[in-house]
C-alpha positions as CSV (number, residue, x, y, z in Angstrom):
1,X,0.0,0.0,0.0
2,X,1.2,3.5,-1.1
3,X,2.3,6.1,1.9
4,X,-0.1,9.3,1.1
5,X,1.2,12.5,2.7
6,X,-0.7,16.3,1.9
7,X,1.9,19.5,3.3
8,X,2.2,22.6,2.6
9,X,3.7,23.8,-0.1
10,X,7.9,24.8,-0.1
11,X,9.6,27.0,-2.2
12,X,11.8,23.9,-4.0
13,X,8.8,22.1,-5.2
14,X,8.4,24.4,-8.0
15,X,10.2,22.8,-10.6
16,X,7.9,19.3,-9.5
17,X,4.8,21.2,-10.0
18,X,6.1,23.2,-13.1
19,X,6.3,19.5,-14.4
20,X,2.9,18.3,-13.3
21,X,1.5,21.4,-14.7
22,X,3.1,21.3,-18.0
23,X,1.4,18.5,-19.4
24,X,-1.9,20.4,-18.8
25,X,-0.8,23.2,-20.4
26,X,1.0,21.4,-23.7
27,X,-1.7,19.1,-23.9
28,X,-4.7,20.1,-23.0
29,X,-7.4,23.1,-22.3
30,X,-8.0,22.2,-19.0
31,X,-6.0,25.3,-18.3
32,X,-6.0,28.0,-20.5
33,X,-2.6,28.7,-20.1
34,X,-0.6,28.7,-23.8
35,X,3.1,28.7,-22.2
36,X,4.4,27.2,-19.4
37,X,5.1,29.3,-16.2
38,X,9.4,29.6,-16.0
39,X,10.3,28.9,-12.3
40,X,10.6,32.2,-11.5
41,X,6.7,32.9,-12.1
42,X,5.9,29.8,-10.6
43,X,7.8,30.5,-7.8
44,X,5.9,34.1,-7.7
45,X,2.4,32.3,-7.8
46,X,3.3,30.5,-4.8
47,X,4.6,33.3,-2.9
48,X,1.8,35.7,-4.0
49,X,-1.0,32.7,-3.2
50,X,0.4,31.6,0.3
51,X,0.4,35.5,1.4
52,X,-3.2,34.7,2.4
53,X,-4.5,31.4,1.2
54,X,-3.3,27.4,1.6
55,X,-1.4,26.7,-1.1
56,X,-0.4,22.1,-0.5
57,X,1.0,18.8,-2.6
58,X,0.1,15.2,-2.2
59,X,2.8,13.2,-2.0
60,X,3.2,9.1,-2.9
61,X,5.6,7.2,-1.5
62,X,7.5,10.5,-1.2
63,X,7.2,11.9,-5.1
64,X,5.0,15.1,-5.8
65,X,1.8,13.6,-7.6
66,X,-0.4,16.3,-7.3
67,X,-1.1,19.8,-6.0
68,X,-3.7,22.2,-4.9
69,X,-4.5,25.6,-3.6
70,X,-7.2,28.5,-3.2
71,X,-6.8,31.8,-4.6
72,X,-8.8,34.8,-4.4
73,X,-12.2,34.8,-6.5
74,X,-12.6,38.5,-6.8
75,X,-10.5,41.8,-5.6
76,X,-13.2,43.6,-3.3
77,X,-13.5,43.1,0.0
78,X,-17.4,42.0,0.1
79,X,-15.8,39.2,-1.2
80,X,-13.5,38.2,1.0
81,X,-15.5,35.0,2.4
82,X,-15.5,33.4,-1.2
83,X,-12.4,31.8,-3.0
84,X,-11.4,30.0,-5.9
85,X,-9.6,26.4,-5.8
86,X,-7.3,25.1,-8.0
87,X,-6.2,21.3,-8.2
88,X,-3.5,19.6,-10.5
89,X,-2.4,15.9,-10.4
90,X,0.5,14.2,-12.3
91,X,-1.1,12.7,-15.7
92,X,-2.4,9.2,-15.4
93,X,-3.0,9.4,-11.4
94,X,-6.7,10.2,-11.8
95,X,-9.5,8.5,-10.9
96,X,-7.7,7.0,-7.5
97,X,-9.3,9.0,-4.6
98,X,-5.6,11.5,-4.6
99,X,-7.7,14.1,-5.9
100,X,-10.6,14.1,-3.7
101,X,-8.4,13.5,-0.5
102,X,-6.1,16.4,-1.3
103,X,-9.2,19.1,-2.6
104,X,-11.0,17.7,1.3
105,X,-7.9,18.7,2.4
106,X,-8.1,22.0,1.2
107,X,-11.4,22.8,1.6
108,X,-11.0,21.9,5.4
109,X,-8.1,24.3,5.5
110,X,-10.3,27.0,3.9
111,X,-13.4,26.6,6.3
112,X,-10.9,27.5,9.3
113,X,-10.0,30.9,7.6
114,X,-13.7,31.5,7.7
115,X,-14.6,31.0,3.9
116,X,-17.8,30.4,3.2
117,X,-18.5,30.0,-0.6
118,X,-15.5,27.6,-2.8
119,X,-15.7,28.1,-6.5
120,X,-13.8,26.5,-9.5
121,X,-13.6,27.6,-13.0
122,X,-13.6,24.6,-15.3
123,X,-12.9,24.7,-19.1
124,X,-15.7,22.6,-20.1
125,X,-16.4,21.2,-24.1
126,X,-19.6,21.4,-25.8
127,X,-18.3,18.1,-27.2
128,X,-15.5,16.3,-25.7
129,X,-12.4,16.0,-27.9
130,X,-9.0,15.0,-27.2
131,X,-8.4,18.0,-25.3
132,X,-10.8,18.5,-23.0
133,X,-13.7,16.4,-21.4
134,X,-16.0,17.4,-19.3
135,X,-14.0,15.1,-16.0
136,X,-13.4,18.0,-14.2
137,X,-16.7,18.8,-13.8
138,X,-17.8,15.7,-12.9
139,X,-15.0,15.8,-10.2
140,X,-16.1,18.9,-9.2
141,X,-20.1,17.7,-8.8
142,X,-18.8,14.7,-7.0
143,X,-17.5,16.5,-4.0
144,X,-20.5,19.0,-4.1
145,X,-20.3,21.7,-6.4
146,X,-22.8,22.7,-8.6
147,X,-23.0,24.8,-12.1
148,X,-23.7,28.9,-11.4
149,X,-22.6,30.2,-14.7
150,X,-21.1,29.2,-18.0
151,X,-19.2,31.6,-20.2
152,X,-19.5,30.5,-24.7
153,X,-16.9,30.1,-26.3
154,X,-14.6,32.5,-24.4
155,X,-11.4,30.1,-24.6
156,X,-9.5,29.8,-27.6
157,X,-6.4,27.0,-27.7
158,X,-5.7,24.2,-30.4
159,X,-7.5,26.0,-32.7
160,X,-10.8,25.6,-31.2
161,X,-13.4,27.6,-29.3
162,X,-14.4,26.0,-25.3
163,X,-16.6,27.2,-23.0
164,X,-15.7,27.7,-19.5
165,X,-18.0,27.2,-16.4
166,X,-18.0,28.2,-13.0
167,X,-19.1,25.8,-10.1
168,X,-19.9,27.1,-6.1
169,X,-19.8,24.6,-3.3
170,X,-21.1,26.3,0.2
171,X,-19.3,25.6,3.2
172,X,-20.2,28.1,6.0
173,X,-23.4,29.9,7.0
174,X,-24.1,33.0,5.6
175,X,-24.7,35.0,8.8
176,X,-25.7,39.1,9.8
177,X,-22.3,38.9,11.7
178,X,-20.1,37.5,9.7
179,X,-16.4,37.2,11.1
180,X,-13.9,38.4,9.1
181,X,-11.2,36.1,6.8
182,X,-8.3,35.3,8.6
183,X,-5.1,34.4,6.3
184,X,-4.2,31.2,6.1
185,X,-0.8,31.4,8.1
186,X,-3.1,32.5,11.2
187,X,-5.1,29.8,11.4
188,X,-2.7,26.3,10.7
């Protein structure tokens, strides 16, 4: 049986992730991301995400197979309490349970900070092609996110036009007095 370990995220992990991430971006629309991030902007995503929000891998047996994080959904502070989360795993490693253990992970670490509202924007074909299926939102419904918007053909990559949706998973109540967000490294 395979060791499973879900930390936070360090500084020399980039150039693992930049790997994990560049088959997504070479191969697929699941980002729509044409070039892949040198290590110095990768290296900037991570210190500019883990400011305020969790930012973690999965490891197996050790190796990086997968990452995830949350990122700010919109820049005004009414919306403070919602966030966007992000989630990449090493091609081929789907389908395993890695995914949904580390985006629990994450969403646990988000509901300390006070977040209420979780949202993902998914690229999302009006046919699937060898590019892009529509996994990602199943994924995404299987852990309890639902559709609340979808944008038409407002991605363009390989030549072809994809749609993009968003999907909102509630995770707090939504009180009169509300406290307010605490970053990340505040509450671990």
């Amino acid at each position: 049986m395979s060791e499973v370990n879900i930390r936070e995220v360090r500084f020399e992990d980039a150039p693992r992730l930049i790997e994990i991430y560049s088959y997504y971006v070479l191969n697929t629309v699941i980002t729509f991301e044409y070039e892949v991030p040198s290590l110095e902007e990768f290296e900037n995503r991570i210190r500019n995400i883990t400011r305020v929000y969790p930012y973690t891998v999965l490891e197996v047996d050790g190796k990086i197979m997968g990452y995830a994080y949350a990122g700010v959904f919109k820049g005004r502070a009414a919306y403070d309490w919602a966030c966007e989360m992000t989630i990449y795993l090493e091609n081929g490693i789907q389908k395993k349970g890695y995914g949904k253990l580390l985006y629990q992970d994450l969403e646990e670490r988000l509901k300390k900070m006070g977040m209420k509202n979780l949202y993902a924007c998914i690229g999302y074909p009006e046919v699937e092609d060898e590019y892009l299926t529509r996994n990602s939102a199943q994924f995404h419904e299987h852990l309890g996110f639902e559709f609340c918007g979808r944008f038409h053909k407002c991605g363009y990559k390989f030549n072809r036009w994809y749609d993009m949706v968003w999907m909102e998973k509630n995770v707090g109540e939504h009180l009169a007095d509300t406290e307010p967000i605490r970053k990340y490294k505040e509450v671990r």
